[in-house]
C-alpha positions as CSV (number, residue, x, y, z in Angstrom):
1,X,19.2,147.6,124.9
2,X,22.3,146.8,123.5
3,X,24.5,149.6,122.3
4,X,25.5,150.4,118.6
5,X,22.4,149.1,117.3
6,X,18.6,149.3,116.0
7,X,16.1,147.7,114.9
8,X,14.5,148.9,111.4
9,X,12.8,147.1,108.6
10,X,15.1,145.0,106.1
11,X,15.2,146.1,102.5
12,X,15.6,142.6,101.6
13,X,11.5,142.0,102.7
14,X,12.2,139.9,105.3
15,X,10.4,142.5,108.1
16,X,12.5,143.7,110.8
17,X,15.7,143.4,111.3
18,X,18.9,144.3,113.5
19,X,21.3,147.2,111.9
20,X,24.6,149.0,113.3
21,X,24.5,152.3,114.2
22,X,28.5,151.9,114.9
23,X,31.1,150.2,113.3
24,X,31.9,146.7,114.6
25,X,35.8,145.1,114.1
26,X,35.6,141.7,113.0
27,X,35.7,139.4,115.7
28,X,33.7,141.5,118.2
29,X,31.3,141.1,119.7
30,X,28.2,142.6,119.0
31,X,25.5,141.5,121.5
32,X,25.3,138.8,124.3
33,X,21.5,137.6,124.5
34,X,20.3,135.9,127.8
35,X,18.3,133.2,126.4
36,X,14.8,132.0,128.4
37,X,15.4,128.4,128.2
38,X,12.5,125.4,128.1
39,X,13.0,122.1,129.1
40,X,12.6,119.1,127.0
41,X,9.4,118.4,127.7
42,X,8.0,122.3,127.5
43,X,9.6,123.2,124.1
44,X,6.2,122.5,122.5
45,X,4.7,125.3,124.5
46,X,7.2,127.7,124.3
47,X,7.1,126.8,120.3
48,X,3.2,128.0,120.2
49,X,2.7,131.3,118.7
50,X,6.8,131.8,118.4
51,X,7.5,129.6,115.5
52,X,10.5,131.8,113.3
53,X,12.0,133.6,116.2
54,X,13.1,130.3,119.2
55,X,16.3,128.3,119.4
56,X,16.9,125.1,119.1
57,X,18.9,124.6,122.4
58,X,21.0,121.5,123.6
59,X,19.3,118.3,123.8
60,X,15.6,118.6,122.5
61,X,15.4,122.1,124.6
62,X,14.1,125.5,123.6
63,X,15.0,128.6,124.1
64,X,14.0,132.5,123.2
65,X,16.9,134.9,123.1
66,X,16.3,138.2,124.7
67,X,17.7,141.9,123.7
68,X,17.4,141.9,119.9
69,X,18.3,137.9,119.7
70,X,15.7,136.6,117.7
71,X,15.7,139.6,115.5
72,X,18.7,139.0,113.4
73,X,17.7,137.7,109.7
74,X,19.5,134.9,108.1
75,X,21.6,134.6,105.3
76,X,23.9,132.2,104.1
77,X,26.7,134.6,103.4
78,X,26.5,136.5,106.9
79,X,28.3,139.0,108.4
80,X,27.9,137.9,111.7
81,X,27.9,134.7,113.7
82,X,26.0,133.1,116.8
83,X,28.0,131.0,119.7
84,X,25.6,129.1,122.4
85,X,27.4,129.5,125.8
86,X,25.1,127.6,128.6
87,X,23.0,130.5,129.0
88,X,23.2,133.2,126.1
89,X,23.5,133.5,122.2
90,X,26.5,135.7,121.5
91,X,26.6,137.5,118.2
92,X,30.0,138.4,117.2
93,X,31.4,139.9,113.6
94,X,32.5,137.7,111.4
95,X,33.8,140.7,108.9
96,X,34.0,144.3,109.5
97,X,30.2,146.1,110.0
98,X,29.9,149.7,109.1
99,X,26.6,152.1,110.6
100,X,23.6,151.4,108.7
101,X,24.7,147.7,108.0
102,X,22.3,144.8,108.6
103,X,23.4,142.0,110.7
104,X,22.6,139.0,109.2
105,X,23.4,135.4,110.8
106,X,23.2,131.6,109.3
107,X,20.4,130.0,111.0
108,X,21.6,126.7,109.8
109,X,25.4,127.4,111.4
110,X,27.4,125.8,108.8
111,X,24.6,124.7,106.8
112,X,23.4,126.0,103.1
113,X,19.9,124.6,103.0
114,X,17.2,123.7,105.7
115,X,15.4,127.1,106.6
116,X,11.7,126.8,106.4
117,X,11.3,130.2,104.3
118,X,12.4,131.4,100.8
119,X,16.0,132.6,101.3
120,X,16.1,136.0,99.2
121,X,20.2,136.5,99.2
């Protein structure tokens, strides 16, 4: 599993989440998931029983990150960020991260509104 990091439940309630165990320098990167990816027409399966924790990937596609991917919690003010390559979901530091910090990420990317849960932050 990726090093510098754990998996522990979140004080902020929203079950398990991804925390450093090592300090991360902003701009690096934290963990590069290799993402299972579904075509168009087999997103709907891969959506059953996984709702919360796929990707929205390219065109109508699917995906489920590996490693701790679909782990991360959101939050609109995150400390981390996601970049889609053609394969993987890399998580990099947006600010610095010190041991015992969660990583959070914006599910929406830029967005401030449009996640089908209550938002505690």
């Amino acid at each position: 599993m990726p090093d510098g990091l754990r998996i522990a439940e979140s004080p902020s309630g929203a079950g398990r989440g991804v925390f450093a165990t090592r300090m991360f320098k902003k701009g690096e990167t934290i963990e590069t998931c290799p993402m299972l990816i579904a075509d168009e027409d087999r997103g709907d399966d891969l959506e059953s029983g996984a709702e919360g924790y796929v990707f929205r990937w390219g065109d109508g596609r699917t995906a489920l990150a590996l490693g701790y991917g679909s782990l991360y919690n959101h939050s609109y003010s995150p400390n981390a960020t996601t970049l889609e390559t053609p394969d993987d979901l890399v998580i990099t530091a947006t600010r610095r991260i010190e041991p015992g910090d969660e990583i959070f990420i914006n599910y929406m990317g830029t967005e401030q509104h449009g996640v089908w849960f209550d938002v505690l932050d």
